[in-house]
C-alpha positions as CSV (number, residue, x, y, z in Angstrom):
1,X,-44.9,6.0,56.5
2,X,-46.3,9.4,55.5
3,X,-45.0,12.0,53.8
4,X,-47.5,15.5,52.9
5,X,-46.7,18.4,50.9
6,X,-48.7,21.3,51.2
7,X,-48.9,25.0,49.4
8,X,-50.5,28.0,49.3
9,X,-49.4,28.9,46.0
10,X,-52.4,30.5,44.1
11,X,-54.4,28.9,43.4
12,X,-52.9,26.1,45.0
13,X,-54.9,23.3,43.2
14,X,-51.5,23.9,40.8
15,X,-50.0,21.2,42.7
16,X,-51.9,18.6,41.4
17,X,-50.8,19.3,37.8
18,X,-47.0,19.4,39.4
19,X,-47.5,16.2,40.8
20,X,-49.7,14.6,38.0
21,X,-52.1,13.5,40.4
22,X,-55.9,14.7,40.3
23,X,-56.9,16.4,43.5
24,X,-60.6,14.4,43.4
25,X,-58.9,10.9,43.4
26,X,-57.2,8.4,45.5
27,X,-55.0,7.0,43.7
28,X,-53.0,3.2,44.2
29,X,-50.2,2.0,42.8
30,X,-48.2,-1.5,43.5
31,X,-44.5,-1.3,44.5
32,X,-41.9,-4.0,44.6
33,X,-42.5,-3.9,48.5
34,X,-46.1,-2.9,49.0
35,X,-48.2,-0.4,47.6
36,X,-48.1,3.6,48.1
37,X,-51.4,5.5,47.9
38,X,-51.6,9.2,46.8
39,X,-54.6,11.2,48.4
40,X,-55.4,15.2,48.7
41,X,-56.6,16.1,52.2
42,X,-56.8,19.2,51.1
43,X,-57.6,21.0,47.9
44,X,-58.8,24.2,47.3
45,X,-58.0,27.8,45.4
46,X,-55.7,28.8,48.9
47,X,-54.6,25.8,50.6
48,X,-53.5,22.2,48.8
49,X,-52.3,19.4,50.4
50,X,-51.1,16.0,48.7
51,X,-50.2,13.2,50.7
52,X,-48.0,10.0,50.1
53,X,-48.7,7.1,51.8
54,X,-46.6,3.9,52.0
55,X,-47.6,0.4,53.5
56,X,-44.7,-1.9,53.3
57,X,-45.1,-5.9,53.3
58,X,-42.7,-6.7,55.7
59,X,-44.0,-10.2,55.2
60,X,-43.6,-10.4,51.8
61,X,-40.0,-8.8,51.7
62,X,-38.7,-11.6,54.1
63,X,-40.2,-14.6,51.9
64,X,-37.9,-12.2,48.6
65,X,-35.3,-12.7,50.8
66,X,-35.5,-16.0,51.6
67,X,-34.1,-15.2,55.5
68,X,-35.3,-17.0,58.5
69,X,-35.3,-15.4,62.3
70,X,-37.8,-13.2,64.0
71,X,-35.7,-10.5,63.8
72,X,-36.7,-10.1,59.8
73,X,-40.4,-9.7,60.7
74,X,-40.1,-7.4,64.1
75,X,-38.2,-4.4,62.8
76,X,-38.8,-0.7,62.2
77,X,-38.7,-0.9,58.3
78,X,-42.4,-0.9,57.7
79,X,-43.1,2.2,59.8
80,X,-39.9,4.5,59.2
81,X,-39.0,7.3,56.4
82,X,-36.2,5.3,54.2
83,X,-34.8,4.6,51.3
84,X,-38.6,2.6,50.3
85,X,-40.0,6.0,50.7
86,X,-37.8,7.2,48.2
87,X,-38.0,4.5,45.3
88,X,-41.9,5.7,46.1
89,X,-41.1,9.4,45.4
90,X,-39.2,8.4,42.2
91,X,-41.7,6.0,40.7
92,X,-45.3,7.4,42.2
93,X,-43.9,11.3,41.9
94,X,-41.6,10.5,38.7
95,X,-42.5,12.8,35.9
96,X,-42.5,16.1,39.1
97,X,-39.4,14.6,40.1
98,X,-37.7,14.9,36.8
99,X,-39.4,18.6,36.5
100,X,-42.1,17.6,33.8
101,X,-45.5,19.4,33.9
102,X,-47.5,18.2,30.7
103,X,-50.6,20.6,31.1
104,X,-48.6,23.6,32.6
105,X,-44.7,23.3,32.2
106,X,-44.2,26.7,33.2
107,X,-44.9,25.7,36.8
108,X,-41.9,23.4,37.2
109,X,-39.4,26.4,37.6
110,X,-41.8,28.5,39.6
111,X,-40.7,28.6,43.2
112,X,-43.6,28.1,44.8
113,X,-44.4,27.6,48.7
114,X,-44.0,24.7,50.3
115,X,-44.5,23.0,53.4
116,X,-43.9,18.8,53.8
117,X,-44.0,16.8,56.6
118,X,-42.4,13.5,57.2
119,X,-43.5,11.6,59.9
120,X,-40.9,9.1,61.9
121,X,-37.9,10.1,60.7
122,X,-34.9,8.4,61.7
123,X,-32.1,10.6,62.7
124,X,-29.4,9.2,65.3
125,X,-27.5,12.3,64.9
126,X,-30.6,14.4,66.6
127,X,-32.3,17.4,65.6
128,X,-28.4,18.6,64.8
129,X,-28.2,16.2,61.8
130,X,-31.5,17.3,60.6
131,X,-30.3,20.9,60.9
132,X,-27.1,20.7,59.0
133,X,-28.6,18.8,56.2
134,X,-31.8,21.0,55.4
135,X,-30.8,24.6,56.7
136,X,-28.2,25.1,54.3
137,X,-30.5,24.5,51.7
138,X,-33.0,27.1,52.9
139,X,-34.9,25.4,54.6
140,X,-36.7,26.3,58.0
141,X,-37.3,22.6,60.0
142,X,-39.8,21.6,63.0
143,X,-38.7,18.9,64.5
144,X,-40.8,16.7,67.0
145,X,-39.1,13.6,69.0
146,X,-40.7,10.6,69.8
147,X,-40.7,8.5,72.9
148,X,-40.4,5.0,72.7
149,X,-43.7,3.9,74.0
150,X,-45.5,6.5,75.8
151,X,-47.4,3.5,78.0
152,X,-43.6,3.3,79.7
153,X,-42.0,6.9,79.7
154,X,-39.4,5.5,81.3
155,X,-37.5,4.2,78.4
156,X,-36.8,7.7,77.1
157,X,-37.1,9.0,73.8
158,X,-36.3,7.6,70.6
159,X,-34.3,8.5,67.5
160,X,-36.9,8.5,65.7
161,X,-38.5,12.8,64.4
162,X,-41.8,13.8,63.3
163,X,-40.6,16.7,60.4
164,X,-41.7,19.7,59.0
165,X,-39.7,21.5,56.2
166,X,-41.2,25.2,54.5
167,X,-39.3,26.7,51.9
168,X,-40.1,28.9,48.7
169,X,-39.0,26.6,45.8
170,X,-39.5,25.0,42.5
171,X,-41.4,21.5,43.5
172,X,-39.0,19.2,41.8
173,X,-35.9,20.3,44.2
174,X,-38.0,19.5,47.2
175,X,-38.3,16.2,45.8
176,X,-34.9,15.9,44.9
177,X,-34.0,17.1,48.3
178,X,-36.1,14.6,49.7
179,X,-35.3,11.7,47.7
180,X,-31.1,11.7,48.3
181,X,-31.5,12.9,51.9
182,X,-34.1,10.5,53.3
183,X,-31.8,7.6,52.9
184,X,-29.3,9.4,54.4
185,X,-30.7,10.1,57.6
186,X,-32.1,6.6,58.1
187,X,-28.6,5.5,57.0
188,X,-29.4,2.2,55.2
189,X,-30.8,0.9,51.9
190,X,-33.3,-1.8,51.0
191,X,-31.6,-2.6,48.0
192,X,-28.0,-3.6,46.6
193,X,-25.7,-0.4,45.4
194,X,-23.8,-0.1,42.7
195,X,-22.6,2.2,40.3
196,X,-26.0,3.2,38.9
197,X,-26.5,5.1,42.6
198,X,-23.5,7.1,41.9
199,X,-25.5,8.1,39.0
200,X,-28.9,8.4,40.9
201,X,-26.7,10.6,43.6
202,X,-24.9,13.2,40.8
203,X,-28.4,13.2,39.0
204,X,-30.4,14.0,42.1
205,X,-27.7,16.1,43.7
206,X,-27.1,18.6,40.6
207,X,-27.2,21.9,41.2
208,X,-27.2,21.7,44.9
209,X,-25.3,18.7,46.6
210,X,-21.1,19.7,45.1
211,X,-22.0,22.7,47.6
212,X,-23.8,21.4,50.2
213,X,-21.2,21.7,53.6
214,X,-22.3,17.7,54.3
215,X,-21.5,16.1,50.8
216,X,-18.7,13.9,52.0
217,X,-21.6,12.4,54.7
218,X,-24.0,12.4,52.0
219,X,-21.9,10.6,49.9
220,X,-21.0,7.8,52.4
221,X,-24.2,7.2,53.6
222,X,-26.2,7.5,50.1
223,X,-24.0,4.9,49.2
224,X,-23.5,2.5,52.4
225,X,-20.2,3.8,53.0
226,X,-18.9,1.5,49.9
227,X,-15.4,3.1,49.9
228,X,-14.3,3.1,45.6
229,X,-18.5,4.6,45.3
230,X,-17.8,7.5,47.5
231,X,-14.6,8.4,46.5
232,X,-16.0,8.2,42.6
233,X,-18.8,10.0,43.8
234,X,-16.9,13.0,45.2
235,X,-14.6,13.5,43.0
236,X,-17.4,13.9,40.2
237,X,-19.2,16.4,42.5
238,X,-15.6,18.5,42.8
239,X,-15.4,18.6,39.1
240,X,-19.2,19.1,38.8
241,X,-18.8,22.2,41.0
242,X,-16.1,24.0,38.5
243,X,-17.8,23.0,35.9
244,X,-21.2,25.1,35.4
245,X,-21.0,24.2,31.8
246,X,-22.7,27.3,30.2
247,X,-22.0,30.0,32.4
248,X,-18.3,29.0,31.8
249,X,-18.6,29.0,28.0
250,X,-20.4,32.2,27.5
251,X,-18.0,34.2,29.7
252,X,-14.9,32.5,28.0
253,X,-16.8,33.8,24.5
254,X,-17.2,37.1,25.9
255,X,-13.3,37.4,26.1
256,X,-12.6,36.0,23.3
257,X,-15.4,36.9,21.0
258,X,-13.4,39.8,18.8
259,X,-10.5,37.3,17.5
260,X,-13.1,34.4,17.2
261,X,-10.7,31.9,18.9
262,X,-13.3,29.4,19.6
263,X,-14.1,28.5,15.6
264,X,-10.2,28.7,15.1
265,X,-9.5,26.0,18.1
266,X,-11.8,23.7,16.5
267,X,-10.7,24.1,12.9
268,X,-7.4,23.5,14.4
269,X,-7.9,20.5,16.5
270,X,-10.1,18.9,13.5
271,X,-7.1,19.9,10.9
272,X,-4.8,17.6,13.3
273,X,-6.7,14.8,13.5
274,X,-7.4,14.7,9.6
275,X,-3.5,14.9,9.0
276,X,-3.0,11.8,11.5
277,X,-5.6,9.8,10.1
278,X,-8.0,9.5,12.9
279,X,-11.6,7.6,13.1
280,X,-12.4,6.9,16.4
281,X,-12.1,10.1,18.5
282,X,-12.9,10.9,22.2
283,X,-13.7,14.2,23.0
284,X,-13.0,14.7,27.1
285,X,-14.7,17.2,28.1
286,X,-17.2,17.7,26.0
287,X,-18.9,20.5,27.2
288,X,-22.5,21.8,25.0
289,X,-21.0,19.5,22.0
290,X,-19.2,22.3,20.2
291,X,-16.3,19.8,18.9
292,X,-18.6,16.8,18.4
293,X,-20.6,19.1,16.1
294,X,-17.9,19.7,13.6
295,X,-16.6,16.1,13.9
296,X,-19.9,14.6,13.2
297,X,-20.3,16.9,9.5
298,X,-17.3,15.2,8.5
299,X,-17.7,11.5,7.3
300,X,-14.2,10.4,7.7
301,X,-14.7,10.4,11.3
302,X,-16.3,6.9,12.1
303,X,-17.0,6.9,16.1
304,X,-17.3,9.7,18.0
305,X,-17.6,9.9,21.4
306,X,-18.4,13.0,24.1
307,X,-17.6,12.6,27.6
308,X,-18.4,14.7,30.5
309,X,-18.9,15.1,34.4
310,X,-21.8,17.1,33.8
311,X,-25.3,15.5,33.5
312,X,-26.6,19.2,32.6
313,X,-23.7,19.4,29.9
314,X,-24.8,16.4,28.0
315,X,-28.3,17.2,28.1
316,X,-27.3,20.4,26.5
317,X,-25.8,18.5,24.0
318,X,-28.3,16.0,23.1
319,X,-30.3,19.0,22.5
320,X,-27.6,20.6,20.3
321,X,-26.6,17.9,18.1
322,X,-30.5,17.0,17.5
323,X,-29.8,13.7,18.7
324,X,-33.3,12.6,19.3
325,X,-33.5,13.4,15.5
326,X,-30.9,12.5,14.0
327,X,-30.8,9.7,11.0
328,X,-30.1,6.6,12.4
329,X,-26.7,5.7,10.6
330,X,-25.6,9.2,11.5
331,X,-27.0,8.2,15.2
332,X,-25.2,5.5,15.3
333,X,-21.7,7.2,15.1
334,X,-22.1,9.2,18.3
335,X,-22.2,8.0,21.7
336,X,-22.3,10.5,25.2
337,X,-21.5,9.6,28.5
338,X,-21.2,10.4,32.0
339,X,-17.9,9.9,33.7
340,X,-15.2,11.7,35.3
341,X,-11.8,12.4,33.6
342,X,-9.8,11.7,36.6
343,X,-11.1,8.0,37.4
344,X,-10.0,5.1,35.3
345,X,-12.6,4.5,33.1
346,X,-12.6,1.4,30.9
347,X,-15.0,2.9,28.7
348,X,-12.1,5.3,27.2
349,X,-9.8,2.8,25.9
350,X,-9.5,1.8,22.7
351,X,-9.4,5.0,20.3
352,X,-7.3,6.4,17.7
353,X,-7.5,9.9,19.2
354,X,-8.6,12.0,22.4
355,X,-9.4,15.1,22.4
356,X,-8.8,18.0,25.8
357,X,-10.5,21.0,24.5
358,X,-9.7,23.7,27.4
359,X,-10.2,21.7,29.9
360,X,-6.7,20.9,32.0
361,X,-7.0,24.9,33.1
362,X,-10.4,23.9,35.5
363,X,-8.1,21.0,36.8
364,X,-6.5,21.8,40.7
365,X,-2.7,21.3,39.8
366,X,-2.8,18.6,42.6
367,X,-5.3,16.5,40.4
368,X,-3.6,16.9,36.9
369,X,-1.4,14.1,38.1
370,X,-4.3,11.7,38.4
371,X,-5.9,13.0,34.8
372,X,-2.5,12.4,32.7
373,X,-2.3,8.9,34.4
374,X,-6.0,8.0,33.5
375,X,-5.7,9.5,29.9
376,X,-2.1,8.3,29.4
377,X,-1.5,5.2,31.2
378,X,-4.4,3.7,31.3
379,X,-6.8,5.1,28.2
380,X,-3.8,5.5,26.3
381,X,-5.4,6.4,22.7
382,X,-2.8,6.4,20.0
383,X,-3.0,10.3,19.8
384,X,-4.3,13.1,22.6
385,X,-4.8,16.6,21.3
386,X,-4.7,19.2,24.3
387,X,-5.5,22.8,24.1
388,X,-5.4,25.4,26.7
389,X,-5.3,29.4,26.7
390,X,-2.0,30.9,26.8
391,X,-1.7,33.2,30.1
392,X,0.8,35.6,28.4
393,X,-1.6,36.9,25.8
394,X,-4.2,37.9,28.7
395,X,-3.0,41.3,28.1
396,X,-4.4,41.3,24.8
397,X,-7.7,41.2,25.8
398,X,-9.3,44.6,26.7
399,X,-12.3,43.3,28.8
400,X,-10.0,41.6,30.9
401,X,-8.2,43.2,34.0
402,X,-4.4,43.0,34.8
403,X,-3.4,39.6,36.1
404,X,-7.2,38.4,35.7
405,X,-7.7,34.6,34.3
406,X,-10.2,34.4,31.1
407,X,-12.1,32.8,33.8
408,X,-13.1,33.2,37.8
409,X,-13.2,29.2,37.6
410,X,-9.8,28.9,35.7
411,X,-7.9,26.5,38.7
412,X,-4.7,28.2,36.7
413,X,-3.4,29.5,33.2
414,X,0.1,28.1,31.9
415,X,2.8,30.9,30.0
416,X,4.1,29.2,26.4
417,X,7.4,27.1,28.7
418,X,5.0,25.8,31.6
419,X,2.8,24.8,28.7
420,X,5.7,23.0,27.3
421,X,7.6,21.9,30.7
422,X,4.5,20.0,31.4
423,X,4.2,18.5,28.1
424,X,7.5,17.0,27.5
425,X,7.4,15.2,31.3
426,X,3.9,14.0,30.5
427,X,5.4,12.5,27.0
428,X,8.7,11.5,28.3
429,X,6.9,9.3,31.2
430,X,3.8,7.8,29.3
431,X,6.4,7.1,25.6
432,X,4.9,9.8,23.8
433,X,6.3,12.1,21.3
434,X,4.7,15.5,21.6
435,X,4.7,18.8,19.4
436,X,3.6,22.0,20.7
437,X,1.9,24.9,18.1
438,X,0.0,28.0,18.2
439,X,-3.7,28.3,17.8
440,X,-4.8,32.0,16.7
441,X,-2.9,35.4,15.7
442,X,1.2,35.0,17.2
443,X,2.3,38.3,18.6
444,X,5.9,39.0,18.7
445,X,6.1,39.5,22.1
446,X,2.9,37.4,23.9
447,X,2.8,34.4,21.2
448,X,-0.9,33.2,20.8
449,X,-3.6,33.2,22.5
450,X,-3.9,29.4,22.5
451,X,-1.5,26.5,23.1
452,X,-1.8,23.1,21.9
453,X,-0.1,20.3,22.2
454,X,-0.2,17.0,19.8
455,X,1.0,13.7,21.7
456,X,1.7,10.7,19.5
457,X,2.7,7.1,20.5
């Protein structure tokens, strides 16, 4: 199997750097299933061209097997773009894939011009499936068909395309493009899947897939239709696309900047869980780290954890909190992960206190349901601290227009009794007590502009 990619990007010998491959060499490299071998047809100051070549051991991934028939030996795998093609990509093209450039990192966010070409593509949805996954990514697709064998016409044509893609974009989202939707259209996997491909998926799929018309077929066929995958899958991609972590927070500032809400929600939530006695805190939601900053400086706290649907998010802040350089006994209190807050998650058990910074607000309504069970029925830490902005105080805020939210991705905004309706059925079903108080400057008429509500077993 064969994939190109070409540019004319000047000078276009840039793509070598992108791809950490040197234009003068053919390189080898040994796979779990063969060996791939990278080679430049082209390479000049105008026109580059890189090209990927895998040859699969058919042979050898029978005897792995240990299966028997000649049905394991005469097959299409060797000769068709699939999910061997991408393991390739992500091991042979990894550092361009994860949008490193050591010699010249500015390239990696450079859109560029690029043309790759797959040859024998499966695809029994036709040229139609290969439309509606690439076009609404920008991309403009050739497609050839095959025949079956051209020495007998008569069997027709296959399902099989010869592909070319051009677009104008950085080189790592071809390759991420490439990598999730490969599989997909040949609509089966070499390898077992698990949760670490929901990972692979949300990693690969970030920025692009939560909005991508197809996701639900992506989904099920990235992950062989595996029912509880997919549904976990999706439902991180729905929060994923609400979340844009920092365009969300610096907005929200913007609003709130003048009364300086933000330090006086965290000196709040922290004051609560110092009163209760808390040292093992999850922070759901986590966001850039904000919280997990102020909880970290303080020594009583003695595990801290940051979760978040957002791969970007905890990148941000890994960066934040200097994890990379932190001391390792102050390391060592601090754990992030990946997960989403409305999927049981076994991971969030077994803490003294959980933290729901404004977060509930970027919930639809028809999901809180599943949230309070996750968080209250099955996480069910011994205290959950929620805040969320108070809608009634909106009209305090002189950069915001009449009947506006704080913010465009705000799924809804609660008055001071919806705040507190909701909060006594949540601790009334779950055997919580629960106390509601202001965070911020009360006005007479408005209250202030943040509610929060303390749960306790």
């Amino acid at each position: 199997m064969l994939l190109t990619i070409a540019t004319t990007h000047k000078p276009a010998t840039d793509l070598g750097y992108l791809l950490h491959k040197h234009p003068d060499k053919l390189q080898s490299f040994s796979l779990s299933f063969g060996q791939a071998h990278v080679f430049y047809p082209e390479a000049s100051s105008d026109s580059c061209m890189a090209a990927l070549l895998l040859d699969v051991d058919p042979v050898g991934l029978v005897r792995k097997k240990g299966n028997e028939g000649l049905e394991q030996y005469v097959n299409d795998r060797p000769y068709v773009a699939s999910s061997f093609l991408s393991v390739a990509i992500s091991q042979v093209f990894g550092s361009a894939l994860a949008g490193r450039c050591k010699d010249k990192p500015e390239l990696t966010q450079i859109p560029i011009p690029l043309i790759a070409k797959l040859t024998t593509v499966p695809s029994r949805g036709g040229e139609a499936l290969l439309q509606s996954l690439f076009a609404p990514l920008g991309y403009t697709i050739k497609c050839d068909r095959t025949i079956l064998d051209a020495k007998f016409p008569q069997w027709g044509e296959s399902y099989y395309y010869n592909i070319e893609l051009h677009h104008t974009i950085p080189l790592q989202e071809l390759l991420s493009h490439l990598y999730v939707l490969i599989p997909v259209l040949d609509d089966e996997k070499h390898y077992w899947v698990g949760e670490d491909e929901v990972n692979k998926l949300l990693r690969h799929g970030e920025g692009w897939l939560a909005k991508h018309p197809e996701q639900n077929l992506i989904a099920k066929r990235y992950l062989k239709r595996q029912g509880r995958l997919v549904r976990s899958a999706l439902t991180q991609l729905v929060e994923d696309n609400i979340d844009n972590t920092e365009q969300h927070e610096q907005e929200e500032a913007v609003v709130e900047e003048r009364i300086s809400l933000n330090k006086q929600r965290l000196a709040a939530v922290l004051g609560v869980l110092k009163q209760h006695g808390a040292a093992k805190v999850i922070d759901l939601g986590c966001g850039e780290g904000k919280l997990l900053k102020e909880l970290l400086i303080d020594k009583s706290f003695k595990e801290i954890v940051g979760v978040d649907v957002s791969h970007r998010a905890l990148e941000i802040a890994t960066e934040r909190l200097h994890l990379e350089r932190m001391p390792s006994m102050q390391r060592d209190r601090i754990k992030l992960l990946q997960g989403s807050l409305t999927y049981r998650d076994k991971r969030l058990c077994g803490y003294d206190a959980a933290t729901v910074v404004e977060v509930i607000e970027h919930l639809d309504i028809a999901r809180l349901a599943t949230f309070e069970r996750v968080l209250f029925e099955f996480a069910k830490p011994n205290m959950v601290v929620v805040t969320t902005p108070n809608v009634e105080y909106n009209v305090k805020f002189d950069t915001l227009p009449a009947g506006k939210l704080r913010h465009k991705d705000h799924r809804f905004e609660w008055t001071r009794l919806e705040f507190q309706q909701w909060g006594n059925k949540v601790a009334e079903k779950y055997n919580y007590s629960v106390q509601f108080l202001p965070i911020g400057d009360e006005d007479a008429e408005v209250g202030a502009p943040t509610q929060m509500a303390v749960f306790n077993k």
